[in-house]
LODOBA-808926 format. One record per residue: residue number from 0; residue in one letter; x, y, z of N, C-alpha, C in turn. Coordinates in nm, 2 decimals. Layout:
<atoms>
+-----+-----+--------+--------+--------+--------+--------+--------+--------+--------+--------+
:   n : res :    n_u :    n_v :    n_w :   ca_u :   ca_v :   ca_w :    c_u :    c_v :    c_w :
+-----+-----+--------+--------+--------+--------+--------+--------+--------+--------+--------+
: NUM :   a :      X :      Y :      Z :      X :      Y :      Z :      X :      Y :      Z :
...
+-----+-----+--------+--------+--------+--------+--------+--------+--------+--------+--------+
</atoms>
This chain:
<atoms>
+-----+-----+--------+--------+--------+--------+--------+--------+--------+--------+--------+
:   n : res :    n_u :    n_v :    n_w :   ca_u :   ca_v :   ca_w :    c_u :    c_v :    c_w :
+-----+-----+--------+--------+--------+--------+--------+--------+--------+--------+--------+
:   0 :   x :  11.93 :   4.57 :  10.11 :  12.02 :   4.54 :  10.21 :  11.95 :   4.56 :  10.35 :
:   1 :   x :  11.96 :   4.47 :  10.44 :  11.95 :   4.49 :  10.57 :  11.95 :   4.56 :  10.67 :
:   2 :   x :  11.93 :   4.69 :  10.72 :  11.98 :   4.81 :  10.80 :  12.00 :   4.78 :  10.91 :
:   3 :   x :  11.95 :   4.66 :  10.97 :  11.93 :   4.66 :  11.15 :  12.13 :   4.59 :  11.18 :
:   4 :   x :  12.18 :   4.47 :  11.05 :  12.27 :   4.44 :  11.07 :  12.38 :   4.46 :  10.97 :
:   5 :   x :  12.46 :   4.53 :  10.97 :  12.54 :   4.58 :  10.91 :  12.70 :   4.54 :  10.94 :
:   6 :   x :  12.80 :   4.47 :  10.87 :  12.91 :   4.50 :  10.88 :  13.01 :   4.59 :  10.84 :
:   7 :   x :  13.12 :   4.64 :  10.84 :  13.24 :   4.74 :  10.85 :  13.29 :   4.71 :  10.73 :
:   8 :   x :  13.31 :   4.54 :  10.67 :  13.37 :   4.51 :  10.56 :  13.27 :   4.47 :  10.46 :
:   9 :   x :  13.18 :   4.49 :  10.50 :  12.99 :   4.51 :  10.38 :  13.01 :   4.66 :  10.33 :
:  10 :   x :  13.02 :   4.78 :  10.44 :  12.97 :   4.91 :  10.45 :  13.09 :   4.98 :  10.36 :
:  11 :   x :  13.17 :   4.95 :  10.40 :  13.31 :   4.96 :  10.31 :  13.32 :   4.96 :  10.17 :
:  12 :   x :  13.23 :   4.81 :  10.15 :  13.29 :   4.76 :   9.99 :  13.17 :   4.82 :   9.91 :
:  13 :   x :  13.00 :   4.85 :   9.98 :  12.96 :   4.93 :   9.91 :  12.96 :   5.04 :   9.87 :
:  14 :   x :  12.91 :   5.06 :   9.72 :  12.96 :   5.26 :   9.61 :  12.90 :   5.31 :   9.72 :
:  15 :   x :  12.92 :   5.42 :   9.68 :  12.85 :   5.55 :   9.73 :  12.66 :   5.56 :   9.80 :
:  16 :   x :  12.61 :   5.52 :   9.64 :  12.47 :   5.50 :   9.66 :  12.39 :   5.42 :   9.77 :
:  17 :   x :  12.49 :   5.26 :   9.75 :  12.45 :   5.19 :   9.83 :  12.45 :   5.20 :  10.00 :
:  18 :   x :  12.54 :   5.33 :  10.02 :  12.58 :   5.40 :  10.16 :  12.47 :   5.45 :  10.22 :
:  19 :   x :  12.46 :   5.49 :  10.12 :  12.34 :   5.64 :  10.12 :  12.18 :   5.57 :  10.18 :
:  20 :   x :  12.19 :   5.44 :  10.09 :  12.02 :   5.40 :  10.08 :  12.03 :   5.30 :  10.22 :
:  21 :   x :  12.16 :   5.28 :  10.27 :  12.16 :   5.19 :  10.37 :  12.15 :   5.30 :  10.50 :
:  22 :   x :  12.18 :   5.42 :  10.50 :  12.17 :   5.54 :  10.58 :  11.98 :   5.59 :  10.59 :
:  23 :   x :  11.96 :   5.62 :  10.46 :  11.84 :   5.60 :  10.47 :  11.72 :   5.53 :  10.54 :
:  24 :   x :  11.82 :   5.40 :  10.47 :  11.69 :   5.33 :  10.58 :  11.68 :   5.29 :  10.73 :
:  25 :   x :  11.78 :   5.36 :  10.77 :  11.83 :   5.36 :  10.88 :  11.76 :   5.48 :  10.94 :
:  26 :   x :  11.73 :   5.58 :  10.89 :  11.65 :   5.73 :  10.92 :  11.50 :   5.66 :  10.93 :
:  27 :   x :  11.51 :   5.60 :  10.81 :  11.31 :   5.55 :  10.77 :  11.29 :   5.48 :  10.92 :
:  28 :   x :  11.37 :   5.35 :  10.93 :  11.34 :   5.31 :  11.06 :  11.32 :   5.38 :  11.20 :
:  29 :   x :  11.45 :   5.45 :  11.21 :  11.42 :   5.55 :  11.32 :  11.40 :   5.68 :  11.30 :
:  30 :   x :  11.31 :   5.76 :  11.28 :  11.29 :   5.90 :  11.21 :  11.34 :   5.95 :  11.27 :
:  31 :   x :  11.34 :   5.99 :  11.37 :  11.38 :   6.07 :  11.49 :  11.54 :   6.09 :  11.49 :
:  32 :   x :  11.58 :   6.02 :  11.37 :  11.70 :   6.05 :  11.32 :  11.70 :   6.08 :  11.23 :
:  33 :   x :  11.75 :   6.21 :  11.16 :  11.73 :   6.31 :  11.04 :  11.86 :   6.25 :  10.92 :
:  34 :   x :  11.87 :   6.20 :  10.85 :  11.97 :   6.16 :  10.79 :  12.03 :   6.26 :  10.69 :
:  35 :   x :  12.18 :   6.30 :  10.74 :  12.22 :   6.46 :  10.66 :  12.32 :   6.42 :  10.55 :
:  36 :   x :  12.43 :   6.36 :  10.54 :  12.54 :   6.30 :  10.48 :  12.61 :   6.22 :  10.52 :
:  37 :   x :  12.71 :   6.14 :  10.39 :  12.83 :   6.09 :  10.41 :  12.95 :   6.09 :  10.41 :
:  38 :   x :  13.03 :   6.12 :  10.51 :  13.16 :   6.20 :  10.47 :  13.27 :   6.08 :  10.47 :
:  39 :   x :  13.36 :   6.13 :  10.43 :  13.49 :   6.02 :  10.45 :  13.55 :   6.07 :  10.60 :
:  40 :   x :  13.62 :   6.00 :  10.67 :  13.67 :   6.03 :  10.74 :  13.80 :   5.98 :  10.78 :
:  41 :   x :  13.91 :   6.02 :  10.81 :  14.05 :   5.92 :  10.88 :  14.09 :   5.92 :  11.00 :
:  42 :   x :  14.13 :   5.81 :  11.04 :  14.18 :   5.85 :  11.15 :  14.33 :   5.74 :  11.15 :
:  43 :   x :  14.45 :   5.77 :  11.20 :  14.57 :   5.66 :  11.16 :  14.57 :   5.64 :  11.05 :
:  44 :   x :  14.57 :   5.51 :  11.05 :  14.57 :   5.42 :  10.94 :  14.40 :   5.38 :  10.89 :
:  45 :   x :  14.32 :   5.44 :  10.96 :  14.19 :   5.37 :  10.93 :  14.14 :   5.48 :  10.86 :
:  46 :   x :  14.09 :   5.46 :  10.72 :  13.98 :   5.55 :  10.67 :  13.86 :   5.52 :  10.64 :
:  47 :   x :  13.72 :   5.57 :  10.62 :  13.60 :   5.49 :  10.65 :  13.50 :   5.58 :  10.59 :
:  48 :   x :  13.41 :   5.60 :  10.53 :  13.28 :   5.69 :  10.52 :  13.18 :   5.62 :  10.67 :
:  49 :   x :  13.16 :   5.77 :  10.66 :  13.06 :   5.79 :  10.79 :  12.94 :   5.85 :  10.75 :
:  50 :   x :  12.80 :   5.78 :  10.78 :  12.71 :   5.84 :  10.79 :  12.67 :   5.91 :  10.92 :
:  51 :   x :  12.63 :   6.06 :  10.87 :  12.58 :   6.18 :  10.98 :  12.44 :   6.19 :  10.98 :
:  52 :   x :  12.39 :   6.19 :  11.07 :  12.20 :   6.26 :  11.12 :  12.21 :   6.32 :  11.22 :
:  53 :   x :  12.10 :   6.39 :  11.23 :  12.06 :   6.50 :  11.32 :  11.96 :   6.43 :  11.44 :
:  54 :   x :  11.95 :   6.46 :  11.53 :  11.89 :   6.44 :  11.63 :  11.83 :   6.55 :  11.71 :
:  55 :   x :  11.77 :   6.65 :  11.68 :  11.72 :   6.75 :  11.80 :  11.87 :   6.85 :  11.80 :
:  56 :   x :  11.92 :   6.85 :  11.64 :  12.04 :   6.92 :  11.63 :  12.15 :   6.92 :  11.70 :
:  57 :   x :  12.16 :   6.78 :  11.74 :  12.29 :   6.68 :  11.77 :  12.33 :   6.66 :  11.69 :
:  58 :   x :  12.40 :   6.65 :  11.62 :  12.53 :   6.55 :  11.54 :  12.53 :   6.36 :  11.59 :
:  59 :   x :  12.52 :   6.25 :  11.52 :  12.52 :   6.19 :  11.57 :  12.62 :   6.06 :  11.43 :
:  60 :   x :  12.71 :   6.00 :  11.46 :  12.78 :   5.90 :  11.40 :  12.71 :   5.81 :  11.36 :
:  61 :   x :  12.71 :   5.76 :  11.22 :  12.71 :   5.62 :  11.17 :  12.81 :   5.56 :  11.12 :
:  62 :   x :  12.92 :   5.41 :  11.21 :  12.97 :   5.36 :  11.11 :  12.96 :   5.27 :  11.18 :
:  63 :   x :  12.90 :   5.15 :  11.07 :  12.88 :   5.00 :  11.12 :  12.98 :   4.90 :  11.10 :
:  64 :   x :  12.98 :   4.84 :  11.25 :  13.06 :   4.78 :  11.31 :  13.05 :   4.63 :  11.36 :
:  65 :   x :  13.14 :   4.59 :  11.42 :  13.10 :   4.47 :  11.56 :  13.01 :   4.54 :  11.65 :
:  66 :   x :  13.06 :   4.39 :  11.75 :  12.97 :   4.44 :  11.89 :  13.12 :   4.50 :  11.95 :
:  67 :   x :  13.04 :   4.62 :  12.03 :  13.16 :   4.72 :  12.10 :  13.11 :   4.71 :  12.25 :
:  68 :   x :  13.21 :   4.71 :  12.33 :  13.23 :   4.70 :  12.48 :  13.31 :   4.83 :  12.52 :
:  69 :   x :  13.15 :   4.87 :  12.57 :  13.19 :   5.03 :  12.65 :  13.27 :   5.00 :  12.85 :
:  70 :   x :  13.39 :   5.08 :  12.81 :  13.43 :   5.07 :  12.96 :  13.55 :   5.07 :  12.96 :
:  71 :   x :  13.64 :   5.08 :  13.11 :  13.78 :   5.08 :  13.11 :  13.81 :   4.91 :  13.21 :
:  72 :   x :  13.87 :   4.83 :  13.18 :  13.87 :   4.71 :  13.25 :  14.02 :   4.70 :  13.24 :
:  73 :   x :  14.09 :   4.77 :  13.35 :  14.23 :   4.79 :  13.37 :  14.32 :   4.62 :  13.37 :
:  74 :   x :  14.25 :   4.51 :  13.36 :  14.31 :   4.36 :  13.36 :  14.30 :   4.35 :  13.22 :
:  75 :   x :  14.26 :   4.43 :  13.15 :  14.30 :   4.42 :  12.99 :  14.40 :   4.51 :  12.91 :
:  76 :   x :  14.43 :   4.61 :  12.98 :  14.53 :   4.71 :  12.95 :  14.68 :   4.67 :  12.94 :
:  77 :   x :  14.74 :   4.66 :  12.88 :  14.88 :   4.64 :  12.82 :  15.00 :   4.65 :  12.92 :
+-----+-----+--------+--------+--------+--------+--------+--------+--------+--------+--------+
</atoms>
């Protein structure tokens, strides 16, 4: 499986293993990211496994997604 592109409803539907080896190669690519575990996580209604790495003893998220738009753009707000 492909590491650079990843979907939410791919990451999802793969077992356990396949998480893992998609996490991995994800470390292999970038070392400098230490690959630690996969935990479940919830939040609302959404629950998801998340892959964790280390960074210089950062904590750092893995869960693959879309493309995400960082910002506050108040003509979008409700």
């Amino acid at each position: 499986m492909k590491a650079d592109h990843l979907e939410l409803t791919i990451w999802d539907a793969l077992k356990p293993a396949g998480r893992e080896d998609v996490a991995r190669a994800v470390s292999r690519k970038h070392p400098q990211f230490e690959f630690q575990e996969i935990r479940p996580q919830a939040q609302g209604d959404q629950a998801h496994h998340i892959a964790f790495f280390d960074w210089r003893g950062i904590e750092f998220a893995l869960l693959p997604g879309s493309e995400a738009v960082l910002g506050y753009d108040p003509r979008r707000s409700p």
